[in-house]
N, CA, C and O of each residue as an XYZ file, in Angstrom:
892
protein
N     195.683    113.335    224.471
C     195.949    114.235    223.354
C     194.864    115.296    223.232
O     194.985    116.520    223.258
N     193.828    114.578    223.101
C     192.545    115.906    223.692
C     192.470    116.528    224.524
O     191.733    117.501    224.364
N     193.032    116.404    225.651
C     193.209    117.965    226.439
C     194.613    118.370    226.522
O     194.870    118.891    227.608
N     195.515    118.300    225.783
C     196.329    118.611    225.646
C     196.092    119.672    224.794
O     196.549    120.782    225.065
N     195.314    119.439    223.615
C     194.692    119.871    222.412
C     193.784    121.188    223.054
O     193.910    122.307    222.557
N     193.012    120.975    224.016
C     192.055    122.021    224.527
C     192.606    122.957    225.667
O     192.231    124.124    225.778
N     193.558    122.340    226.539
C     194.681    123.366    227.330
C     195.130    124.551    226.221
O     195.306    125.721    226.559
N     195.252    124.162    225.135
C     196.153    124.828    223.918
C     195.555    126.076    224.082
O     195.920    127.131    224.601
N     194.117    125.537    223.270
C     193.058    126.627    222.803
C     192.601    127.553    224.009
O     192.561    128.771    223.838
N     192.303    127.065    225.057
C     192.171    128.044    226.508
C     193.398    128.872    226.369
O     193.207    130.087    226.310
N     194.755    128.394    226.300
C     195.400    129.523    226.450
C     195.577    130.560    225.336
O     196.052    131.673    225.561
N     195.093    130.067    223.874
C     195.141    130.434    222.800
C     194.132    131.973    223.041
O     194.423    133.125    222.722
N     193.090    131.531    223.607
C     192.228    132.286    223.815
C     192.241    133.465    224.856
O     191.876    134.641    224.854
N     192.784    132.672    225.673
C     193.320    133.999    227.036
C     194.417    134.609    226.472
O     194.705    135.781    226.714
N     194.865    134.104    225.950
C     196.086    135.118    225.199
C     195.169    136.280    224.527
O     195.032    137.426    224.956
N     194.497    135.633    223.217
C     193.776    136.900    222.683
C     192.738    137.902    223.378
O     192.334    138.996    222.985
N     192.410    137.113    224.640
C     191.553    137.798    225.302
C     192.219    139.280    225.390
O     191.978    140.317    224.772
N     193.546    138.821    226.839
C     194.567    139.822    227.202
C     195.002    140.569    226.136
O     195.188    141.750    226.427
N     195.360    140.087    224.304
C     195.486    141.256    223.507
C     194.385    142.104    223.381
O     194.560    143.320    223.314
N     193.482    141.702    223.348
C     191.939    143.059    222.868
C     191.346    143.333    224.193
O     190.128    143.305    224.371
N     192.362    143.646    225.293
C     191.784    144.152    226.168
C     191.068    145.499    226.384
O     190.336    145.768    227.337
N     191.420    146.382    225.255
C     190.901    147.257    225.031
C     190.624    147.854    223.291
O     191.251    147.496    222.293
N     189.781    148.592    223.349
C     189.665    149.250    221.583
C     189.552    150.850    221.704
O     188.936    151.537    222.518
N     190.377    151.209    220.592
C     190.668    152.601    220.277
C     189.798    152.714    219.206
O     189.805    151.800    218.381
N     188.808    153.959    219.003
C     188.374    154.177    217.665
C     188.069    155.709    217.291
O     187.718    156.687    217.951
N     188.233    155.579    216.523
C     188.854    155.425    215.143
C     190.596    155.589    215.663
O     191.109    156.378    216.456
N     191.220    154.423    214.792
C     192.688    154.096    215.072
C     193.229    155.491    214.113
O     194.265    155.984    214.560
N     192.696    156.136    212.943
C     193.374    156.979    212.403
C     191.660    158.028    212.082
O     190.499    157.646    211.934
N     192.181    159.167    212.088
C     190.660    160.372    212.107
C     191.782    161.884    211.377
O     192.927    162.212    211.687
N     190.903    162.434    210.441
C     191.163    163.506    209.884
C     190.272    164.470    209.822
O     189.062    164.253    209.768
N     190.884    165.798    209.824
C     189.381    166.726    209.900
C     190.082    168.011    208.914
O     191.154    168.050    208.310
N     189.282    168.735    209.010
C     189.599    169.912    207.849
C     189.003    171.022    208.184
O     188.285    171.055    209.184
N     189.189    172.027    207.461
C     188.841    173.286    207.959
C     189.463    174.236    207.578
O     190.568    174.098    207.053
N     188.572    176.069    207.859
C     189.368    177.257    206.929
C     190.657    177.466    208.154
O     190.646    177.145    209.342
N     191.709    178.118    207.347
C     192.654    178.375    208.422
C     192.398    178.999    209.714
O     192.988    178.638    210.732
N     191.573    179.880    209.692
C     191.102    181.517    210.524
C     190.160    180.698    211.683
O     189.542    181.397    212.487
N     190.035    179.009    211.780
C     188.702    178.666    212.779
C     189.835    178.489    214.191
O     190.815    177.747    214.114
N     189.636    178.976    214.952
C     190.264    178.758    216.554
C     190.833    177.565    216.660
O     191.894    177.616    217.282
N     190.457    176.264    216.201
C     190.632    175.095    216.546
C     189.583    174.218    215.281
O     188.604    174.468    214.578
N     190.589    172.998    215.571
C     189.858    172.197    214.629
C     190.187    170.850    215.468
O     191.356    170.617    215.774
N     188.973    169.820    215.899
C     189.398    168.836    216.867
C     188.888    167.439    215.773
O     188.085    167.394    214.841
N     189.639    166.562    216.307
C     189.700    164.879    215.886
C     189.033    164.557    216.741
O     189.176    165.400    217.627
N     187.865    163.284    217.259
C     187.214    162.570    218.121
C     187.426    161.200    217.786
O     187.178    160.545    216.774
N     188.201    160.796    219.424
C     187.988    159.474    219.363
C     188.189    158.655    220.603
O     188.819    159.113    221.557
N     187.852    157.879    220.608
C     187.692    157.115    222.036
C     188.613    155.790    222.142
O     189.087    155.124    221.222
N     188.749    155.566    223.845
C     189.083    154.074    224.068
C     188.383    153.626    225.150
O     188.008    154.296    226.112
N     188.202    152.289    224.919
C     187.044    151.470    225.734
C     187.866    150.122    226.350
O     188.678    149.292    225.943
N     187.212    150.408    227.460
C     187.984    149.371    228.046
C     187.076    147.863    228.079
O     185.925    147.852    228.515
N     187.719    146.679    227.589
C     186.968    145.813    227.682
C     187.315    144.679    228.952
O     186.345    143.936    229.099
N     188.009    144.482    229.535
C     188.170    143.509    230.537
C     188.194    144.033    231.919
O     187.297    144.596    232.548
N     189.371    143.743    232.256
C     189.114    144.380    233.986
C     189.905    145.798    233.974
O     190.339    146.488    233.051
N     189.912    145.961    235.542
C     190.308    147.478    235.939
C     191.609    147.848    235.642
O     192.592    147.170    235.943
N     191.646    149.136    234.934
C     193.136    149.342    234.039
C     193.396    150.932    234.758
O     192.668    151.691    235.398
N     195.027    150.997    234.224
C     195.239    152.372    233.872
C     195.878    152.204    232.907
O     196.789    151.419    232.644
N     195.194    153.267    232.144
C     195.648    153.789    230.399
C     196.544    154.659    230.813
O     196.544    155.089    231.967
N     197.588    155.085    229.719
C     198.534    155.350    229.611
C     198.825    155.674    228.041
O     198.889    154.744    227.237
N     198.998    157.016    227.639
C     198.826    157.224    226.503
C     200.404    158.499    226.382
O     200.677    159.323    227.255
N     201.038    158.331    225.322
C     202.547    159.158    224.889
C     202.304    159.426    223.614
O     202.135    158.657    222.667
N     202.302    160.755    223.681
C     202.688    161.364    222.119
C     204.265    161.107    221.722
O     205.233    161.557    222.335
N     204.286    160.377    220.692
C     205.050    159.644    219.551
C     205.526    160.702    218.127
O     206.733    160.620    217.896
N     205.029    161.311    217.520
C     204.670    162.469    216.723
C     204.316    163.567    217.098
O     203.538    163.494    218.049
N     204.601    164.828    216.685
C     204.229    166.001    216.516
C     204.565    166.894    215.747
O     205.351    167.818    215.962
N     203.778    166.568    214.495
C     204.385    167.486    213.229
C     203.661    167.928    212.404
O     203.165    167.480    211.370
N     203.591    169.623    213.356
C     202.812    170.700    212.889
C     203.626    171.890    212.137
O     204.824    172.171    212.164
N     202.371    172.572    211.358
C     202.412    173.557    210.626
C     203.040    174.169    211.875
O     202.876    173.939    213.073
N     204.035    175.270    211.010
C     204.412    176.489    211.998
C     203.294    177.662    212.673
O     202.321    178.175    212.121
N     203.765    177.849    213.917
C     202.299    178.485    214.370
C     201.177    177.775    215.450
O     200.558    178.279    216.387
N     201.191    176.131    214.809
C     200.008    175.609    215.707
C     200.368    175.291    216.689
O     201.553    175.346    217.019
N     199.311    174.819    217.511
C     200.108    173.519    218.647
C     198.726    172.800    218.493
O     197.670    173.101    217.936
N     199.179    171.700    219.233
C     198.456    170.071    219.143
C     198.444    169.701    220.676
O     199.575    169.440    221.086
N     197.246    169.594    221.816
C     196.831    168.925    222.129
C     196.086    167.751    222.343
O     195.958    167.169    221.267
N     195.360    166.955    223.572
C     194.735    165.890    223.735
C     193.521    166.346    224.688
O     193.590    167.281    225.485
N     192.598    165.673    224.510
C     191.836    165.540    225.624
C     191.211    164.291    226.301
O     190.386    163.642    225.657
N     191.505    163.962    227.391
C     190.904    162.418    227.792
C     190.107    162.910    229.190
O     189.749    164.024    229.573
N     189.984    161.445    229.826
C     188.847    161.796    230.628
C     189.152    162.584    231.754
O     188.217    163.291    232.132
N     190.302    162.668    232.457
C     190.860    163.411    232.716
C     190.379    165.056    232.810
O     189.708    165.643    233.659
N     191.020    165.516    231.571
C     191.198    167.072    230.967
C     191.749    167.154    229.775
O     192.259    166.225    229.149
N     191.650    168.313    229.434
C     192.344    168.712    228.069
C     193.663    169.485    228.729
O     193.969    170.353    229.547
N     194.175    168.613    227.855
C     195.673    169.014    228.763
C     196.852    170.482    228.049
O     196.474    170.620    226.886
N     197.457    171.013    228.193
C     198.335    171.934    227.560
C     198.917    171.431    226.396
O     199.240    170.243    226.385
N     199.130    172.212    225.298
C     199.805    171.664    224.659
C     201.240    170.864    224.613
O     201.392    170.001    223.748
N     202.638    171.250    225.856
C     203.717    170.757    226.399
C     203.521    169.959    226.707
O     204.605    169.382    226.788
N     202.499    169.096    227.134
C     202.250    167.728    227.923
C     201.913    166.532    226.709
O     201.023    166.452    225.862
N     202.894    165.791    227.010
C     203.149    164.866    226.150
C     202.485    163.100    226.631
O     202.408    162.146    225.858
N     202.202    163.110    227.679
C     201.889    162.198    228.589
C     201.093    162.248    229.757
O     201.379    163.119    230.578
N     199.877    161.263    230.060
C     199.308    161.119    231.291
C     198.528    159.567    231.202
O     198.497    158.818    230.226
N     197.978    159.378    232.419
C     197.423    158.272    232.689
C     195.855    158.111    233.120
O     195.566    158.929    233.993
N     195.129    157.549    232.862
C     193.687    157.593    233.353
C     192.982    156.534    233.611
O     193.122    155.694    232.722
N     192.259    156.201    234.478
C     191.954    154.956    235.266
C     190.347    154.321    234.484
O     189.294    154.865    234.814
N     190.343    153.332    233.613
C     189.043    152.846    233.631
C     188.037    151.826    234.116
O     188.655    150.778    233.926
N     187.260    151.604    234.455
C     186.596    150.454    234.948
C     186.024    149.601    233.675
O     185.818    150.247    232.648
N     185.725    148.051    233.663
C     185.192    147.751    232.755
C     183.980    147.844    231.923
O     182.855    147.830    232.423
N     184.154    147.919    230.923
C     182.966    148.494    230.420
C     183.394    150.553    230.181
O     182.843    151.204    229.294
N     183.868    150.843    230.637
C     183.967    152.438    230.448
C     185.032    152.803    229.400
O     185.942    152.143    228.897
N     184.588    154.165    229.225
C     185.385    154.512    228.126
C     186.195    156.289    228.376
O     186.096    157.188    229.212
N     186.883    156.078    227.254
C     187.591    157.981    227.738
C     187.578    158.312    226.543
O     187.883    157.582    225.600
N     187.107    159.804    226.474
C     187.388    160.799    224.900
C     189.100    160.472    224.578
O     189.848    160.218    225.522
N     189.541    160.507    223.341
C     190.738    160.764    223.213
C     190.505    161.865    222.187
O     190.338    161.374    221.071
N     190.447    163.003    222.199
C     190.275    164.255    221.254
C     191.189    164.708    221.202
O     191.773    164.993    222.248
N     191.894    165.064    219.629
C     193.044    165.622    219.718
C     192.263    166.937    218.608
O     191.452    167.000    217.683
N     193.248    167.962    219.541
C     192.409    169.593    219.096
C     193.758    170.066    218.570
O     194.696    169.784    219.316
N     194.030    170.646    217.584
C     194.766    171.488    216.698
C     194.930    173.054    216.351
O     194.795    173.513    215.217
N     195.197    173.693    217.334
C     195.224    175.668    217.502
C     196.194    175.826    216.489
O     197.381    175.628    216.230
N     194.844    176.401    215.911
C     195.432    176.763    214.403
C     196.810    178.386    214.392
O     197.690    178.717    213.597
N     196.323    178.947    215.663
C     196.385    180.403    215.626
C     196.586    181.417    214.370
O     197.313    182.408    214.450
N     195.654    180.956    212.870
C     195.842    181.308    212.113
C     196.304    181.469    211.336
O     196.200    182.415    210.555
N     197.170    180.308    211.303
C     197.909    180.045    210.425
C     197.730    178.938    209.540
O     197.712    177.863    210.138
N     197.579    178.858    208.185
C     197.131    177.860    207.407
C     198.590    177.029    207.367
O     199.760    177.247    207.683
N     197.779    175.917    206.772
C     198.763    174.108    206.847
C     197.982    173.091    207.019
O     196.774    172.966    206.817
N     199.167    172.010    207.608
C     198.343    170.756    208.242
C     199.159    170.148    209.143
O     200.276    170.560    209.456
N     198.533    169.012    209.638
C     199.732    168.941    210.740
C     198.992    167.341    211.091
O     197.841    166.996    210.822
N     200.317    166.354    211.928
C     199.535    165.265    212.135
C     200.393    164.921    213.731
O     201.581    165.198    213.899
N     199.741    164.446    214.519
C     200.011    164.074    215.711
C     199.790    162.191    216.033
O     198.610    161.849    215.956
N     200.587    161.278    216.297
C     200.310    160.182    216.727
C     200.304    159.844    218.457
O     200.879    160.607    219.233
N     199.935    159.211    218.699
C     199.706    158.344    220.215
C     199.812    157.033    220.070
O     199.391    156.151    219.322
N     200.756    157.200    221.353
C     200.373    155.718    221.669
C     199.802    155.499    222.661
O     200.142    156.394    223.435
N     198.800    154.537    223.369
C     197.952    154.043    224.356
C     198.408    152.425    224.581
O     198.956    151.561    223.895
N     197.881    152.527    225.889
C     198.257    150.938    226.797
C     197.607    151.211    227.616
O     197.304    152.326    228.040
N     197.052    149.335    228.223
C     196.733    148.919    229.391
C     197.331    148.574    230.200
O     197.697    147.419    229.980
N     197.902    149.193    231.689
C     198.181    148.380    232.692
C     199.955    148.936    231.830
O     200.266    149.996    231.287
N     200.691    147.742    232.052
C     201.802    147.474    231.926
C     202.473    146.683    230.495
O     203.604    146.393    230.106
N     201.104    146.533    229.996
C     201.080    145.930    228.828
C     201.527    146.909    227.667
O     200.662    147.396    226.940
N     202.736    147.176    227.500
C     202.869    148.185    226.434
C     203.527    147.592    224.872
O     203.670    148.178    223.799
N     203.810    146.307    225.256
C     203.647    145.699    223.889
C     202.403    145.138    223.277
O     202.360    144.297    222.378
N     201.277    145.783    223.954
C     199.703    145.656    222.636
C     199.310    147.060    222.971
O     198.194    147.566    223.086
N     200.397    147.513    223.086
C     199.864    149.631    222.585
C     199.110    149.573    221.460
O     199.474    148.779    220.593
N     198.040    150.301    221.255
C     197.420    150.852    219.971
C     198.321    151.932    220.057
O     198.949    152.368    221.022
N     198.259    152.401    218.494
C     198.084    153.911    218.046
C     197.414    154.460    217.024
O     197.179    154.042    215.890
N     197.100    155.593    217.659
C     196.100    156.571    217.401
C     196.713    157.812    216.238
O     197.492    158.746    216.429
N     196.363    157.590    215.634
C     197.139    158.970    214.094
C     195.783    159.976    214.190
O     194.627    159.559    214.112
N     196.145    161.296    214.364
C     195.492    162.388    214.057
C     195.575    163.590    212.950
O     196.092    164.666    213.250
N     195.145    163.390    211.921
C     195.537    164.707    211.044
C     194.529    165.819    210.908
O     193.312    165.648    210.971
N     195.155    167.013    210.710
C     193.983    167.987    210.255
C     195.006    168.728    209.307
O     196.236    168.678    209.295
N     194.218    169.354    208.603
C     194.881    169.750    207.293
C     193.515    171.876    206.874
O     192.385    172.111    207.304
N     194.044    172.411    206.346
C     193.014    173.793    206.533
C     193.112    174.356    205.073
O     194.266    174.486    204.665
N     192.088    174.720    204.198
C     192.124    175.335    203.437
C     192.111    177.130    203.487
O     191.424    177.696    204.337
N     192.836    177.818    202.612
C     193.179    179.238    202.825
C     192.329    179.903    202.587
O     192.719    181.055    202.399
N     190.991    179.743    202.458
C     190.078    180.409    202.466
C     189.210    180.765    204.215
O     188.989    180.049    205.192
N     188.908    182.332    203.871
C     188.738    182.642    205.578
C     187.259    182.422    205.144
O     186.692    182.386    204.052
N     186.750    182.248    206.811
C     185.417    182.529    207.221
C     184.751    184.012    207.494
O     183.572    184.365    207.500
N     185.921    184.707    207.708
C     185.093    185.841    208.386
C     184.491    186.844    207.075
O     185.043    186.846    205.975
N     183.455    187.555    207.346
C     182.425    188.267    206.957
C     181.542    187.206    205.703
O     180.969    187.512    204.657
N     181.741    185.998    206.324
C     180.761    185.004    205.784
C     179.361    185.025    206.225
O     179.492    185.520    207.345
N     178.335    184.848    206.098
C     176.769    184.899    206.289
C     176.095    183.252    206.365
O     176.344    182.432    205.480
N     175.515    183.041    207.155
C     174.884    181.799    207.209
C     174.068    181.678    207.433
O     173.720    180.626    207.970
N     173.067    182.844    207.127
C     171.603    183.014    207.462
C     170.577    182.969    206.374
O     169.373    183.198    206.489
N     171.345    182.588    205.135
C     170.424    182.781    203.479
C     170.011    181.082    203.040
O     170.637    180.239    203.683
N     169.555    180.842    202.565
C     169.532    179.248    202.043
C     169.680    179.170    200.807
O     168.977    179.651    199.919
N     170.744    178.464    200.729
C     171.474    177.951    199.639
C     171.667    176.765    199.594
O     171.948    176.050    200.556
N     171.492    176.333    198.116
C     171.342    175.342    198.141
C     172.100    174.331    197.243
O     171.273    174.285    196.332
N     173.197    173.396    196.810
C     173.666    173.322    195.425
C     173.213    171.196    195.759
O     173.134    170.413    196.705
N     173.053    171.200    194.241
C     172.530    169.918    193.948
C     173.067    169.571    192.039
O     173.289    170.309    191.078
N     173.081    168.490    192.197
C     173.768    167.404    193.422
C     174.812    167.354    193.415
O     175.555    167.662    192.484
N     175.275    166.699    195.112
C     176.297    166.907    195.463
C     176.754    166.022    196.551
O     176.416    165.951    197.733
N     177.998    165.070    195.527
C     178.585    165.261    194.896
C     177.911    165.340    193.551
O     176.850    164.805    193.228
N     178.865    166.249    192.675
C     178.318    166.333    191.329
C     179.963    165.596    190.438
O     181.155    165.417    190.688
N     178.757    165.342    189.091
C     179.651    164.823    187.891
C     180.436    165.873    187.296
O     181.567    165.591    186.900
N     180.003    167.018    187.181
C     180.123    167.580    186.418
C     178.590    169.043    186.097
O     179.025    170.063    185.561
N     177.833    169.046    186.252
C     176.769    169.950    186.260
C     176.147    169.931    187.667
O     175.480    169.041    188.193
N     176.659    171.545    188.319
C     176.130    171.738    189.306
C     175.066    172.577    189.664
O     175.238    173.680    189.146
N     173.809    172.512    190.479
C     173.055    173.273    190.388
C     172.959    174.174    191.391
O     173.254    173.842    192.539
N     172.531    175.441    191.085
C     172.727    176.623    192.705
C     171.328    176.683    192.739
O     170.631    176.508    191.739
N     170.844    176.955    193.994
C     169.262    177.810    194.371
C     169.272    178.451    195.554
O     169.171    178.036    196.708
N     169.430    179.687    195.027
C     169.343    180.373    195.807
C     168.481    181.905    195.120
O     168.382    182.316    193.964
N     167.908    182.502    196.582
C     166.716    183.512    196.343
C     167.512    184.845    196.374
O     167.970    185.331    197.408
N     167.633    185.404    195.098
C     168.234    186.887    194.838
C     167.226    187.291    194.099
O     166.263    186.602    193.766
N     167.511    188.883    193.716
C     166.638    189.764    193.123
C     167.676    189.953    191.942
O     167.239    189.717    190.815
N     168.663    190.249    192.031
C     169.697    190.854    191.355
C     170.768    189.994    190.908
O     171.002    189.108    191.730
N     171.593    189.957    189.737
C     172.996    189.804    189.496
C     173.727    189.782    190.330
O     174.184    190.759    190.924
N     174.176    187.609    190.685
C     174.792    187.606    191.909
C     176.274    187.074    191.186
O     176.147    186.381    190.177
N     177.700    187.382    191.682
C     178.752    187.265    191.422
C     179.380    185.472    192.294
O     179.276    185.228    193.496
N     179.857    184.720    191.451
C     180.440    183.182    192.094
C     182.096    183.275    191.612
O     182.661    183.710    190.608
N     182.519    182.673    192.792
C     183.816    182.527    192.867
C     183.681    180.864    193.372
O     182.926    180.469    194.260
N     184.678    179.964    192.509
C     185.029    178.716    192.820
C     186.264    178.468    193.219
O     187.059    178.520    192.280
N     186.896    178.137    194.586
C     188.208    177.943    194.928
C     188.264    176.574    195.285
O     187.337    175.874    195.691
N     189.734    176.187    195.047
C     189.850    174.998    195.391
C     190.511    174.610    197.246
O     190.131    175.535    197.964
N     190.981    174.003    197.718
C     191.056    174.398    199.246
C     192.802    174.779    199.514
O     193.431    174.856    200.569
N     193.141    174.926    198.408
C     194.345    175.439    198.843
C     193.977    176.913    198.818
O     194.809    177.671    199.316
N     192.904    177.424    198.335
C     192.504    179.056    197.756
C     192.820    179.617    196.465
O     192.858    180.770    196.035
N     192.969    178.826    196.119
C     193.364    179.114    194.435
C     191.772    179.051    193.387
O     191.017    178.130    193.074
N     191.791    180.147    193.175
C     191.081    180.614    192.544
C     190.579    179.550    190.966
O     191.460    179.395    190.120
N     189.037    178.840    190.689
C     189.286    178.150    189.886
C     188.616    178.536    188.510
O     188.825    178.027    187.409
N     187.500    179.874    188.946
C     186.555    180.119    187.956
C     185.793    180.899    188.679
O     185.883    180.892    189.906
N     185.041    181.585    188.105
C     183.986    182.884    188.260
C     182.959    182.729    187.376
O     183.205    182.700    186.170
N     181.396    182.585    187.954
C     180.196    182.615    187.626
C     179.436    183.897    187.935
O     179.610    184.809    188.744
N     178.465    183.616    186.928
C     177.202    184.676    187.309
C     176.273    183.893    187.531
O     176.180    182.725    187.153
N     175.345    184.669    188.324
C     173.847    183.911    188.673
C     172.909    184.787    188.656
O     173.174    185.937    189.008
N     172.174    184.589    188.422
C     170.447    185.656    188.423
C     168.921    184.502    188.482
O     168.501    183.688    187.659
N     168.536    184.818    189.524
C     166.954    183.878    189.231
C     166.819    182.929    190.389
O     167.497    183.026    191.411
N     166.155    182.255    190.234
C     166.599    181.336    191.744
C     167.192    180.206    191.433
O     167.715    179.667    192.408
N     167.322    179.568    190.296
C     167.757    178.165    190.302
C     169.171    178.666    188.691
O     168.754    179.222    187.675
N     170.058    178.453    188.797
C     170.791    178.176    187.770
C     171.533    177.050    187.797
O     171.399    176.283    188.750
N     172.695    176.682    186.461
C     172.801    175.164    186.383
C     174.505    175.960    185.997
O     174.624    177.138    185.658
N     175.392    175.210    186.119
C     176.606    175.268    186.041
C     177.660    174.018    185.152
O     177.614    172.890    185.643
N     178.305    174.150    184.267
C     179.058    172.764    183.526
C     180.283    173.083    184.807
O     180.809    174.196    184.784
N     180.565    172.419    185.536
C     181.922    172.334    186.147
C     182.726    170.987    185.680
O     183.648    170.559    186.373
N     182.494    170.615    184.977
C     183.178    169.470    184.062
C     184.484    169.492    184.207
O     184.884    168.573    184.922
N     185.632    170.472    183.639
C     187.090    170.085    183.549
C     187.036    170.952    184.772
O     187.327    172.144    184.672
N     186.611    170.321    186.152
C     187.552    170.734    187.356
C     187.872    168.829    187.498
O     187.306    167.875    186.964
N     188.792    168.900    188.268
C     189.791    167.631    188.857
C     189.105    167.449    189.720
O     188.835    168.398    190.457
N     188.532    166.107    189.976
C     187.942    165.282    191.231
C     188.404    166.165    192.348
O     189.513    166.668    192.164
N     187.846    166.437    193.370
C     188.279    167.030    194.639
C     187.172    168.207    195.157
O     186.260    168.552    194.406
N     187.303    168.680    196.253
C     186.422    169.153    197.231
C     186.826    170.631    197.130
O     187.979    171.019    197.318
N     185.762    171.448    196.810
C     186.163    172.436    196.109
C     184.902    173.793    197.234
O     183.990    173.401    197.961
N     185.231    175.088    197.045
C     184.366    175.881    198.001
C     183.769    176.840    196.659
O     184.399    177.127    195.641
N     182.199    177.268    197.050
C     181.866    178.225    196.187
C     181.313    179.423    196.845
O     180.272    179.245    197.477
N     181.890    180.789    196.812
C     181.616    182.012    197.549
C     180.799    182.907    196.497
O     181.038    183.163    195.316
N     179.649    183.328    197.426
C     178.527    183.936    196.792
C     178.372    184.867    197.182
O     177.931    184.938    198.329
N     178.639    186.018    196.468
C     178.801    187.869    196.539
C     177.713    188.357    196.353
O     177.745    188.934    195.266
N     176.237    188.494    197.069
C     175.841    189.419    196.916
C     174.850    190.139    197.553
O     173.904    189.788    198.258
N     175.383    191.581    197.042
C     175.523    193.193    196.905
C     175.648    192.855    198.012
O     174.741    192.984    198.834
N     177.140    192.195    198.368
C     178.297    192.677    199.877
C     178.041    191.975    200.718
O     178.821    192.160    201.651
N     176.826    190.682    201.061
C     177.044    189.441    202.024
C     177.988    188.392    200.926
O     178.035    188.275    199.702
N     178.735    187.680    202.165
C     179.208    187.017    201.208
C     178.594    185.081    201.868
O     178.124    185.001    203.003
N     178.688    184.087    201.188
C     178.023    183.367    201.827
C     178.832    182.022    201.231
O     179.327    182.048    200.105
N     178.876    181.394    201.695
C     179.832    179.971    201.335
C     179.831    178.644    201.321
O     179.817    178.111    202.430
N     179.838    178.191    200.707
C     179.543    176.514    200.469
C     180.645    175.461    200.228
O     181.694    175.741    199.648
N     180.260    173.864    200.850
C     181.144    173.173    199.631
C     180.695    172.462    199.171
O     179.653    172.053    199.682
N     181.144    171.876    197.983
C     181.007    170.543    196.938
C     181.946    170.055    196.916
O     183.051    170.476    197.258
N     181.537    168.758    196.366
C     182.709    167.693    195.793
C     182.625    167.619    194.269
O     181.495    167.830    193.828
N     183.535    167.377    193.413
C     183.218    167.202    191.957
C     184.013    165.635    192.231
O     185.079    165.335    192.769
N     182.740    164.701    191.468
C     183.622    162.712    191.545
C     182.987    162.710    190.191
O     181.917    163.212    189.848
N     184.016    161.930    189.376
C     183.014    161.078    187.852
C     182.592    159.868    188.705
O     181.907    158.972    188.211
């Protein structure tokens, strides 16, 4: 009865071995960004843990904003966006990028792409891989990133602080990431303090006008 009992568990175990023959990570990854950036990429990998494989990975999903396209990149190459499928050889112990990149071509949205991945022939212990990126309508261009600015703390409750080095009456715009406009500040001096109290929990951008650089930040507002 005792090795009947321990035959069990050996195979119990080689079984689970053969399921976690490999790991995907991060199984789900999101990224963000202004509409106007070239690309916005997800990072993530798979590692091979047992013996010598070929991976095998199929886009399952593809549901993008109008405008984008959604590639992959593995160890391989970064492949075209039309290519829905390829295969790549690992040794144990090695691993492959799985980066999925999102061409925005300027057009704001979001968009999410899934995969599936396998070892070998084993395609009933496929992982999959979920990719989203999502873009707020606020552009980058004639932004400045050469001033120091500074806002604290952040995340804030509710009272946010700016520091930044002007001479003059500087103009604030607060958008939220859809671009919707949430409020307009003034600033003068180097340090001012802000009540942002009745904004709604969420991740919000603050654009700083002045005399014609414009310069950009984000915060979070959490109670």
């Amino acid at each position: 009865m005792k090795r009947v009992f321990t035959l069990c568990m050996l195979a119990f175990l080689g079984l689970r071995a053969e399921a976690q023959s490999f790991i995907t990570s991060p199984k789900v990854g999101t990224v963000t960004g202004p509409y106007d950036e070239y690309e916005l990429v997800v990072h993530a990998k798979v590692y091979n843990v047992n013996a010598d494989s070929l991976f095998t990975w199929v886009r399952i999903e593809n549901n993008l904003s109008p405008g984008w396209e959604g590639t992959i990149c593995d160890k391989v190459t970064c492949w075209a966006p039309t290519v829905d499928s390829s295969s790549f050889f690992l040794a144990p112990g090695d691993s492959s990028i799985m980066d999925a990149h999102f061409y925005l071509n300027e057009n704001y949205g979001n968009g999410t792409m899934k995969f599936m991945i396998w070892s070998g022939n084993d395609k009933g212990n496929a992982d999959t891989i979920i990719y989203n990126a999502s873009t707020w309508a606020m552009s980058t261009r004639n932004v400045s990133d050469n001033k120091n600015v500074r806002l604290f703390p952040n995340p804030t409750r509710g009272v946010l602080n700016l520091e930044f080095s002007s001479t003059g009456k500087v103009q604030l715009e607060v958008y939220d990431l859809l671009g919707k406009k949430m409020t307009d500040l003034s600033y003068q001096g180097l340090v001012s303090s802000f009540d942002l109290s009745d904004l709604p929990n969420g991740l919000y951008i603050i654009r700083i006008n002045d005399d014609g650089h414009i310069y950009s930040r984000t915060f979070r507002k959490a109670d």
